[in-house]
C-alpha positions as CSV (number, residue, x, y, z in Angstrom):
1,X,-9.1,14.4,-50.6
2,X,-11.3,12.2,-48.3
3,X,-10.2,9.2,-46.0
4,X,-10.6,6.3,-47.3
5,X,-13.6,3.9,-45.9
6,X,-12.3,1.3,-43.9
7,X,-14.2,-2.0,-44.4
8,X,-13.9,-5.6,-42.4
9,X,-14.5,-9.0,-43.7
10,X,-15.7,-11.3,-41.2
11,X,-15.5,-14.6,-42.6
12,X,-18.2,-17.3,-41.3
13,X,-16.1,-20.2,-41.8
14,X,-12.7,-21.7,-40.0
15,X,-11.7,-24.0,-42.8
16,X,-9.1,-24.4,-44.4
17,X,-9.7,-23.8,-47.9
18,X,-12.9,-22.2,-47.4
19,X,-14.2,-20.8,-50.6
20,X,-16.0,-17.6,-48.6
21,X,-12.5,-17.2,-47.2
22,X,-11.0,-17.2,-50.7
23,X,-13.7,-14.6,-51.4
24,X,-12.9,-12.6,-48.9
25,X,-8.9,-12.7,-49.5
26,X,-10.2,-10.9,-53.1
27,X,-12.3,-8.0,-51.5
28,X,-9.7,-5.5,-51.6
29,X,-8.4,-6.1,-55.5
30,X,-12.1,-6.0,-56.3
31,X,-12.8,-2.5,-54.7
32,X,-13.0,0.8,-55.4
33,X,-10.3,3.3,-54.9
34,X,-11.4,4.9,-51.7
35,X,-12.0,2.1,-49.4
36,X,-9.6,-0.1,-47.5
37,X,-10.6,-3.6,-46.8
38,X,-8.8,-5.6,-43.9
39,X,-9.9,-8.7,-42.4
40,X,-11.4,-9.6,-39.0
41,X,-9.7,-11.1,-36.0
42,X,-10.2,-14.8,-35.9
43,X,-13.4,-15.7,-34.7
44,X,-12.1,-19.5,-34.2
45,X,-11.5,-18.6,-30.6
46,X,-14.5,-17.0,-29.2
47,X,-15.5,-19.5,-26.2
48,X,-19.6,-20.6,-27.0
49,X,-21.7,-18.1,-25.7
50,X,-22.4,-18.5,-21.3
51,X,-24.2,-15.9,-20.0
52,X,-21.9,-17.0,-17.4
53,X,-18.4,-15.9,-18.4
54,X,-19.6,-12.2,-18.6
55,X,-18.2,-11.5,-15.0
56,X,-16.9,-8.5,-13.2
57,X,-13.6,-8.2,-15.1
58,X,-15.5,-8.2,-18.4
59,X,-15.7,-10.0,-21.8
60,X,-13.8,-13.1,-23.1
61,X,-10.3,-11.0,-24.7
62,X,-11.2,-12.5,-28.2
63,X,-14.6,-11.5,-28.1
64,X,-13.5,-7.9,-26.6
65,X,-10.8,-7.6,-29.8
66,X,-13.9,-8.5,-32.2
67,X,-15.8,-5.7,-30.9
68,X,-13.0,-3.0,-30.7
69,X,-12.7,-4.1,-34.7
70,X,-16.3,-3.8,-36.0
71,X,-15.9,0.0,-33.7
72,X,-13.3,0.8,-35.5
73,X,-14.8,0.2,-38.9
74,X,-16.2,2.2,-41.1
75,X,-18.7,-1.3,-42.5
76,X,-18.5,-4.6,-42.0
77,X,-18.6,-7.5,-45.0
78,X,-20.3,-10.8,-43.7
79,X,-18.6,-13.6,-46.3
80,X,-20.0,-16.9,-45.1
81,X,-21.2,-20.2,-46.2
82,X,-24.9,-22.0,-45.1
83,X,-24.9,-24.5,-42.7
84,X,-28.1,-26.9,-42.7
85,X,-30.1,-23.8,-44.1
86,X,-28.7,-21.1,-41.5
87,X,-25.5,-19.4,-40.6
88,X,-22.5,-21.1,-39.7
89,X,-22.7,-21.7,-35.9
90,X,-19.2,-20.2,-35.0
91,X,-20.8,-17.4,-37.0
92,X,-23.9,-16.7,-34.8
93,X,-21.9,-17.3,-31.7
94,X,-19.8,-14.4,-32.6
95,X,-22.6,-12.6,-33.4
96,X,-24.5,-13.3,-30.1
97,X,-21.3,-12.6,-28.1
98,X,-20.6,-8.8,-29.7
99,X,-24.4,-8.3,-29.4
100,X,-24.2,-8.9,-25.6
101,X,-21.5,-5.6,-25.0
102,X,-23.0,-2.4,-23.8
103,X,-23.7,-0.3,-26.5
104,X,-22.6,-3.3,-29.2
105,X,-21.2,-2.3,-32.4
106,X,-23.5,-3.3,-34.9
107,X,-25.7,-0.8,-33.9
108,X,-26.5,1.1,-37.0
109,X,-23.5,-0.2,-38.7
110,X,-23.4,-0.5,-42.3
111,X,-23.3,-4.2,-43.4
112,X,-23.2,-6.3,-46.6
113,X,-23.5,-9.6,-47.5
114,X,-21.6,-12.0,-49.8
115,X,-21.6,-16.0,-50.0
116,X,-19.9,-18.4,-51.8
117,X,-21.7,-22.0,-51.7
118,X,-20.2,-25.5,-53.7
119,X,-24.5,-25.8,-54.6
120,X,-27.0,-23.8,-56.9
121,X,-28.5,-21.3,-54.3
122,X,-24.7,-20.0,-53.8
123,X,-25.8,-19.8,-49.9
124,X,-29.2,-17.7,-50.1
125,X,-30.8,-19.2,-47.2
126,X,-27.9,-18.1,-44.9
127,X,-28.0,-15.0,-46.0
128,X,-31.8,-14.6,-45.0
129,X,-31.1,-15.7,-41.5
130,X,-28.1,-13.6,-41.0
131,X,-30.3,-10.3,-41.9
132,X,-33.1,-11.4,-39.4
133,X,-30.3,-11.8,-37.0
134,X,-28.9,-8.2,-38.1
135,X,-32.0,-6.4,-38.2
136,X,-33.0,-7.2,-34.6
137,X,-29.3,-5.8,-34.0
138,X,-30.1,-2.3,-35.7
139,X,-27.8,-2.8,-38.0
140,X,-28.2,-1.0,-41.4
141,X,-27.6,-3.9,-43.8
142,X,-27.3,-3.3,-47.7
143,X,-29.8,-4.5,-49.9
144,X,-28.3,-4.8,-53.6
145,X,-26.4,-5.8,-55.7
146,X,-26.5,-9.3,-53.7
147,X,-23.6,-11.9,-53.8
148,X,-24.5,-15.6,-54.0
149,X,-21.5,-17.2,-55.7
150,X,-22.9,-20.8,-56.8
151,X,-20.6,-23.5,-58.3
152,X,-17.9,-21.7,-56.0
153,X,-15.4,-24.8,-56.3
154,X,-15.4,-23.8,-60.0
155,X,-15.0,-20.3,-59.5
156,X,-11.9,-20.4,-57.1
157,X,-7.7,-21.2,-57.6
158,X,-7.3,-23.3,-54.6
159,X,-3.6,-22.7,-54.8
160,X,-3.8,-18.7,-54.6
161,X,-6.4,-18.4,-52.6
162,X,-8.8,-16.5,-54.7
163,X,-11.9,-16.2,-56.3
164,X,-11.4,-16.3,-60.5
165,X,-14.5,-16.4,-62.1
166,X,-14.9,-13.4,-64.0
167,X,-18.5,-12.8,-63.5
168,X,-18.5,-13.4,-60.0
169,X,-15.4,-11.1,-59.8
170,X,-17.9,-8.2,-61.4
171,X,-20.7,-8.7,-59.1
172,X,-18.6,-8.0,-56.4
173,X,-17.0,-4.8,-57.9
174,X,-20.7,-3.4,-58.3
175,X,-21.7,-4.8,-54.9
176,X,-18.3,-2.6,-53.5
177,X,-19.0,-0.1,-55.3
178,X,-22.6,0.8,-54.3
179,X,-21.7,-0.2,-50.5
180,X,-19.0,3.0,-50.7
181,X,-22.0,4.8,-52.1
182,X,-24.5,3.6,-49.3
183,X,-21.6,4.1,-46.4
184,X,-21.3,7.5,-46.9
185,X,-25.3,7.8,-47.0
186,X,-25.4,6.3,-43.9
187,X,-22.3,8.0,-42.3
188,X,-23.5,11.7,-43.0
């Protein structure tokens, strides 16, 4: 029997009641049977990017646990909203912090994208930036199925915390499913 593949959600948005977060709180019921999906450390407490708080004793802790998580995973899952046409800005501080570690972790890690938007382009533009972003990183980022979940207010139970809508529900299954496949491709 093989391991299972570990895979981390990082969720690009802090709110609370964030539809990408309710997304991401229904990866692991919506995946196949051989990968494990757990969710990131909170991002929320990263300190903004300063060049100058990279010292001699290191990292900020949060952005060092970060780190030690995408290492230790076997893929990561990107579930974020679009802010003004671009990635969340807590997002791309995170980002920028992990990328400024020695030997960073999203070096040639498999990635996937999924976004959940209360508009008609279900966060598209977002996801364009955030691969620009990742390819510069040499990360190895997942082409298709893509997830744009438009409507997502419609497509959610507020009160569970989950995403409902049937169709979106599928999309992700087949996303999952073919980022196993495309894991082990990479891994081997």
């Amino acid at each position: 029997m093989t391991e299972k593949l570990k895979v981390m959600a990082i969720c690009g948005s802090l709110r609370k009641g964030s539809l990408n977060q309710m997304v991401a709180n229904t990866l692991q019921e919506l995946a196949p049977a051989d990968m494990t999906l757990v969710q990131a450390p909170s991002i929320a407490d990263i300190p903004l990017y300063n060049a100058d708080l990279q010292n001699d004793d290191g990292f900020p802790v949060t952005v060092d646990a970060l780190a030690a998580a995408i290492e230790e995973a076997d893929a990561i899952i990107f579930v974020s909203p679009e802010y003004n046409y671009s990635v969340p800005g807590v997002l791309k501080n995170a980002i920028d912090w992990v990328s400024r570690l020695p030997n960073h972790p999203f070096k040639q890690k498999p990635i996937a994208l999924q976004s959940a938007a209360a508009g008609m382009l279900g966060g598209a533009r977002m996801q364009y930036h955030l691969r620009q972003i990742l390819v510069f990183l040499e990360a190895d980022v997942f082409n298709k199925p893509e997830v744009f979940i438009t409507f997502g207010k419609t497509k959610v139970d507020e009160a569970s915390g989950r995403l409902t809508d049937e169709a979106a529900r599928e999309v992700i299954s087949a996303q999952l499913a073919a980022f196993g496949h495309y894991i082990q491709r990479v891994q081997s």
